[in-house]
C-alpha positions as CSV (number, residue, x, y, z in Angstrom):
1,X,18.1,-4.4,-17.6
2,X,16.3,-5.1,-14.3
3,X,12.7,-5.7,-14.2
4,X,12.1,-3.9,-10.6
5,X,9.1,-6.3,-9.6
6,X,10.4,-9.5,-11.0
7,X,11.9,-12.3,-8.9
8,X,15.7,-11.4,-8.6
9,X,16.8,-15.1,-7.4
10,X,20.5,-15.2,-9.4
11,X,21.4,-12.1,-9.9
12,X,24.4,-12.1,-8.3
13,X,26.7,-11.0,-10.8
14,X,24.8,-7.3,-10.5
15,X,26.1,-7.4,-6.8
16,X,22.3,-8.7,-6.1
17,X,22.6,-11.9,-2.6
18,X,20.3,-13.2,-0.6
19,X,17.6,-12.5,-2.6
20,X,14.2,-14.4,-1.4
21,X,10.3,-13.1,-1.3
22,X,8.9,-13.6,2.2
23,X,5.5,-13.7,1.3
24,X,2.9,-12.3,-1.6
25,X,-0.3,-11.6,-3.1
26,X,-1.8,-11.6,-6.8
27,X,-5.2,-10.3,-7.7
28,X,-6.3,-9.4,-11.5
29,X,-2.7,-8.2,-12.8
30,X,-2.1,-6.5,-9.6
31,X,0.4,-8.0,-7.3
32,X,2.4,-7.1,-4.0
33,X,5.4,-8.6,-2.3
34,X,7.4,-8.0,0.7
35,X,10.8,-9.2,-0.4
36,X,14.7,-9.2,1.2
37,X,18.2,-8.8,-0.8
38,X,21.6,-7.5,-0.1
39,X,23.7,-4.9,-2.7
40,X,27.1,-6.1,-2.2
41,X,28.7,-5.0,-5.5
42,X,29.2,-1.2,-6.2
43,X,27.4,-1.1,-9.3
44,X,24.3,1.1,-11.7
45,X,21.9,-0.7,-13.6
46,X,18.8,0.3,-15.8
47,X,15.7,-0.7,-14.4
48,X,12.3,-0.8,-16.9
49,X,8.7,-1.8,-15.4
50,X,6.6,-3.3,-17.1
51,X,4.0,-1.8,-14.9
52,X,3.0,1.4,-12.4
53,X,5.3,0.8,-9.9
54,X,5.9,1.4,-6.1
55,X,7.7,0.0,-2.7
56,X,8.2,1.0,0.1
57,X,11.3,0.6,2.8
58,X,10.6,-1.4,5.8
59,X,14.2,-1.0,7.4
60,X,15.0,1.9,10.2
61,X,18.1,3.3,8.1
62,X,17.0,5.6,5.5
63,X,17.9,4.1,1.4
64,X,21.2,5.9,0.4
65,X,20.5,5.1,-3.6
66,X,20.6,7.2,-5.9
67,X,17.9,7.0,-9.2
68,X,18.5,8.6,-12.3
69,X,14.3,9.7,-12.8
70,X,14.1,10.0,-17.0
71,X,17.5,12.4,-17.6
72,X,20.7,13.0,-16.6
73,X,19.9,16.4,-14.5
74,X,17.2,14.1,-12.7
75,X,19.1,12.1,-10.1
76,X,17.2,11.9,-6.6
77,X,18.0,10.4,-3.6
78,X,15.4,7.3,-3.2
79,X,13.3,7.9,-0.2
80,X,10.8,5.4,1.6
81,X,8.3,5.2,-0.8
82,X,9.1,5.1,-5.1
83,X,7.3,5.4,-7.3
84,X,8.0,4.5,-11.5
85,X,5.3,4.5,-14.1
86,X,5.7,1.4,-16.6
87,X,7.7,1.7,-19.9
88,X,10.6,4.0,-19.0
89,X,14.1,3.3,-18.1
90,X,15.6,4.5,-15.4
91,X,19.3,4.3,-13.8
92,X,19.5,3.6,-10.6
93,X,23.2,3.1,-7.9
94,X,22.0,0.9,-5.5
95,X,23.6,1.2,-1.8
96,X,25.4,-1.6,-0.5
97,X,23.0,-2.3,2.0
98,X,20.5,-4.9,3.1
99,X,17.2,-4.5,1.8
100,X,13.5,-5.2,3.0
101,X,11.0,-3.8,0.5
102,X,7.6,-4.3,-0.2
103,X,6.9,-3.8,-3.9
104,X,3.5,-3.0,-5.4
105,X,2.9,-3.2,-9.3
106,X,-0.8,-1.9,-10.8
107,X,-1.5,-3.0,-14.1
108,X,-4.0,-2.0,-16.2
109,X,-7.1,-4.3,-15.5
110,X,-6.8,-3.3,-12.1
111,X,-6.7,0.4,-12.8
112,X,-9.6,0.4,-15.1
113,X,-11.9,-1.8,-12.8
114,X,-10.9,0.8,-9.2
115,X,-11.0,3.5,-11.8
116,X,-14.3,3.1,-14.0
117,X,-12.1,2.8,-16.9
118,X,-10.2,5.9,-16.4
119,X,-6.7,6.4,-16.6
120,X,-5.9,8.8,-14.0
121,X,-2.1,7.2,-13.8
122,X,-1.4,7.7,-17.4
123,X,1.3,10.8,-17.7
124,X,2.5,11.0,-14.0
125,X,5.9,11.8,-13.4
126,X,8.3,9.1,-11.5
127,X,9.0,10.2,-7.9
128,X,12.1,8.8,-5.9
129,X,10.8,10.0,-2.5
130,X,6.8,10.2,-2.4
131,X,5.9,11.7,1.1
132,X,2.6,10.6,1.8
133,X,1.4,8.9,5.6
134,X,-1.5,7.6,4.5
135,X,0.5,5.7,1.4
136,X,3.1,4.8,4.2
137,X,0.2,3.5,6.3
138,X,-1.4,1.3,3.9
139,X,2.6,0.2,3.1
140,X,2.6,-1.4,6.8
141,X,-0.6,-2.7,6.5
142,X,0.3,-4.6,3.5
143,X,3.5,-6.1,5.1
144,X,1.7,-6.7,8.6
145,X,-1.1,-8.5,6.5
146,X,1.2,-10.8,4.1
147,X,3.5,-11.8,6.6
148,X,0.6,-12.7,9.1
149,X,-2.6,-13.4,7.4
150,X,-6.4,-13.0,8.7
151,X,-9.7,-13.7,8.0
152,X,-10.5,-12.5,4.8
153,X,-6.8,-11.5,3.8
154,X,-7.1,-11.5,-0.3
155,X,-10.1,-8.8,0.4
156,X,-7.8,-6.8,2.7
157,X,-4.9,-6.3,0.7
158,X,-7.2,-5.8,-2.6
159,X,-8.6,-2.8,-0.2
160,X,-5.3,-1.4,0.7
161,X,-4.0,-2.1,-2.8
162,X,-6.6,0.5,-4.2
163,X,-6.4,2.7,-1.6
164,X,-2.6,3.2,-2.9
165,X,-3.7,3.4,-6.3
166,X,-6.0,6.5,-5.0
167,X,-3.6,8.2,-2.8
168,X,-1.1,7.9,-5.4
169,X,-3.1,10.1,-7.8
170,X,-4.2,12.4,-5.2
171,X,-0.7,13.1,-4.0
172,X,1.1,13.3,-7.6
173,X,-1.5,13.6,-10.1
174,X,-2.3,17.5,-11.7
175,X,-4.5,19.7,-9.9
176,X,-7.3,19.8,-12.0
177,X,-7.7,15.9,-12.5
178,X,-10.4,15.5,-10.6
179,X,-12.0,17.6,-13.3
180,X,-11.6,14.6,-16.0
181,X,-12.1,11.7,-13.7
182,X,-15.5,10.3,-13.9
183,X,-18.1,11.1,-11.4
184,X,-18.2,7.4,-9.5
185,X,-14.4,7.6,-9.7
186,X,-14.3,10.8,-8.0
187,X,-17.0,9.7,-5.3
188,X,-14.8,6.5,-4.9
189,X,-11.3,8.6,-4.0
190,X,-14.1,10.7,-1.7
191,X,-15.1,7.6,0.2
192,X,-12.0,5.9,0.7
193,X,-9.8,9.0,2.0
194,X,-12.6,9.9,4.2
195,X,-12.4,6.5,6.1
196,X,-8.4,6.1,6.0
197,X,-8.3,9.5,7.8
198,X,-11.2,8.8,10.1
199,X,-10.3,5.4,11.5
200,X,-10.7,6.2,15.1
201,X,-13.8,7.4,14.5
202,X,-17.2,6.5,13.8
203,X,-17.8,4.6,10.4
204,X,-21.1,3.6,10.4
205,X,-22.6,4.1,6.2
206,X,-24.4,7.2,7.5
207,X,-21.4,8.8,9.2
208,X,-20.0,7.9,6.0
209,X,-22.7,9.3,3.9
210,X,-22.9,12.4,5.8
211,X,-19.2,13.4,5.7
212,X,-18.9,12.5,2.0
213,X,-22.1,14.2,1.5
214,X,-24.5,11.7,-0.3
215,X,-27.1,10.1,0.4
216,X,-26.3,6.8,2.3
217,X,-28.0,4.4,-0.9
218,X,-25.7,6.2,-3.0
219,X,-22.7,5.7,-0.6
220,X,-23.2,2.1,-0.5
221,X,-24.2,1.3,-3.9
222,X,-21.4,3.0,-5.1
223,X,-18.6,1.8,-2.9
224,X,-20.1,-2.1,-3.6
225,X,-20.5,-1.4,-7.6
226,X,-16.3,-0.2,-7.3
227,X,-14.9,-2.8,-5.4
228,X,-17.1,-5.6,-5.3
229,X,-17.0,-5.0,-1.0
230,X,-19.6,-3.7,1.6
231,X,-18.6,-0.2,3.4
232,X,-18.7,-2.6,6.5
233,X,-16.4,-5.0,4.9
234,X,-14.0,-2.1,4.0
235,X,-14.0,-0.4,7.3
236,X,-13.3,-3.4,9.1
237,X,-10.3,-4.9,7.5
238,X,-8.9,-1.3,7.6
239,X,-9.4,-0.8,11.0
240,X,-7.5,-4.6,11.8
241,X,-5.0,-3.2,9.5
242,X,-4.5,0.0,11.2
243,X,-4.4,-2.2,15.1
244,X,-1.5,-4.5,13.2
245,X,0.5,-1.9,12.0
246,X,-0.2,-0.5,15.4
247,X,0.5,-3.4,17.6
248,X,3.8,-4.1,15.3
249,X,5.9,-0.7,15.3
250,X,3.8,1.0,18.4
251,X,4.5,0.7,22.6
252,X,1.0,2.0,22.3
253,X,-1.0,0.2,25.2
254,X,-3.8,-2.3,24.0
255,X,-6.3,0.4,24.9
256,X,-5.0,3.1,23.3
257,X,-4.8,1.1,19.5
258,X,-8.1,0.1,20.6
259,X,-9.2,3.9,20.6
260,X,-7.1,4.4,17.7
261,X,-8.6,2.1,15.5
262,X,-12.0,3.0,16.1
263,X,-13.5,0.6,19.2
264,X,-15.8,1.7,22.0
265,X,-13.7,-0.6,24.6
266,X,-10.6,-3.1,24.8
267,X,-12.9,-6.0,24.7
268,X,-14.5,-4.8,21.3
269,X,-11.7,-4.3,20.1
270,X,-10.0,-7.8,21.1
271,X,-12.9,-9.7,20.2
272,X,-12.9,-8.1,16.5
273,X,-9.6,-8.6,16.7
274,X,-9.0,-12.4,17.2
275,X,-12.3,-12.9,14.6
276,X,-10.2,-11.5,12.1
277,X,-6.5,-13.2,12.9
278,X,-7.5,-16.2,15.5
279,X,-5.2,-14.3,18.3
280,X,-5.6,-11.2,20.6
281,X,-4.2,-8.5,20.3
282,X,-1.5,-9.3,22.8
283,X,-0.6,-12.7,21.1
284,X,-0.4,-10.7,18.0
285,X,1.9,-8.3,19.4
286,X,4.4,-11.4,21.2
287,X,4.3,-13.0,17.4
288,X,7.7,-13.6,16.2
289,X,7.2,-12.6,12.3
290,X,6.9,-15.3,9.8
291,X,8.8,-15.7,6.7
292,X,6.8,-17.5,3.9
């Protein structure tokens, strides 16, 4: 049985080579990895996580696996984002392809803390193909952010970690959960959809406030009480997560991420830019990516 987030190193005899983790982050019993394998073996296995579970593909060439999802009249084709609540077993027939992934496990601690002790996960159904941009945004973010680090990277990814965590209940969870969520936990989803889907825009706590309809005390106090980060704090690393993404799998010109991502000029933007990573955006860009 294969443990989906563990460390795969000598697995070979499940048709599992070249396995290594490029590069990875742990915080509370959260933890996300961007990792590389090959599937060289025609072979099925039965894979059992130990927690929520999720990746994403970072390769051009759609997955061609197939995932047996909790029966035998449930077999999906596994799309660019999975995700597998913890404590079921599920079959999966690996392609024989080469693999870059980055893999995202929640645990409980983490769930509670984002969630004011809430468990808006528990009961969701596994999906082999989630179709969600703002999911596969933070996705890129995450893998631009752990191959490259920047100024204040461990509150970055903890950012974009939760933001998962929220979009993943909005897109899958039942219609009426928002109904048995608690208040703060519903004002927290409310707050951070409203700035991933208004990056290029402006983020100040007021604009904030005003779009999410509270007072701009409550907005803060909130946000700060949930994540243990300012609003400011949270918009920025988001917005330098958005321009690396950008800047990685874009010919966007310098101005236009810059415009994008929220800046009133270039030289904003390339001065907030190198505070957070020590290089402009056009070093950035000319980066070769490195492998940890």
């Amino acid at each position: 049985m294969f443990r989906p987030e563990s460390d795969w190193t000598g697995q070979e005899r499940f048709g599992v080579k070249n396995f290594y983790i490029e590069a990875h982050a742990t915080m509370c019993d959260a933890r996300v990895d961007v990792r590389h394998f090959d599937w060289v073996l025609p072979c099925s296995g039965v894979f059992s996580p130990e927690k929520h579970y999720l990746d994403y593909s970072l390769d051009s060439q759609p997955r061609r696996s197939i995932v047996s999802m909790g029966g035998p009249n449930r077999r999906a084709a596994a799309g660019d984002i999975l995700y597998m609540p913890p404590h079921r077993q599920y079959v999966g027939e690996p392609a024989l392809q080469e693999r870059h992934l980055v893999c995202v496990v929640l645990g409980d601690s983490f769930l509670d803390e984002l969630f004011d002790g809430e468990r808006p996960l528990q009961g969701m159904e596994p999906c082999a193909d989630v179709q969600n941009i703002a999911m596969r945004r933070m996705f890129e973010g995450l893998a631009a952010e752990l191959r490259n680090p920047g100024f204040a990277s461990q509150t970055l990814i903890q950012s974009m970690l939760m933001g998962l965590a929220v979009e993943l209940v909005r897109h899958l969870g039942p219609q009426d959960l928002s109904g048995g969520m608690s208040r703060c936990g519903r004002q927290m989803r409310h707050i951070v959809d409203y700035v991933m889907d208004n990056l290029s825009g402006p983020l100040g706590v007021a604009d904030i406030a005003r779009g999410c309809n509270m007072s701009v005390r409550h907005v803060a106090r909130v946000f700060k009480d949930g994540t243990g980060v300012s609003l400011g704090e949270f918009v920025a690393t988001s917005r330098i997560a958005l321009a690396k993404e950008l800047l990685r799998g874009d010919t966007a010109r310098i101005k236009e991420v810059s415009w994008r991502c929220g800046f009133s000029s270039t030289s904003a933007f390339s001065a907030a830019f190198r505070a957070a990573t020590g290089q402009t955006p056009r070093e950035y860009r000319c980066l070769p990516i490195q492998l940890h």
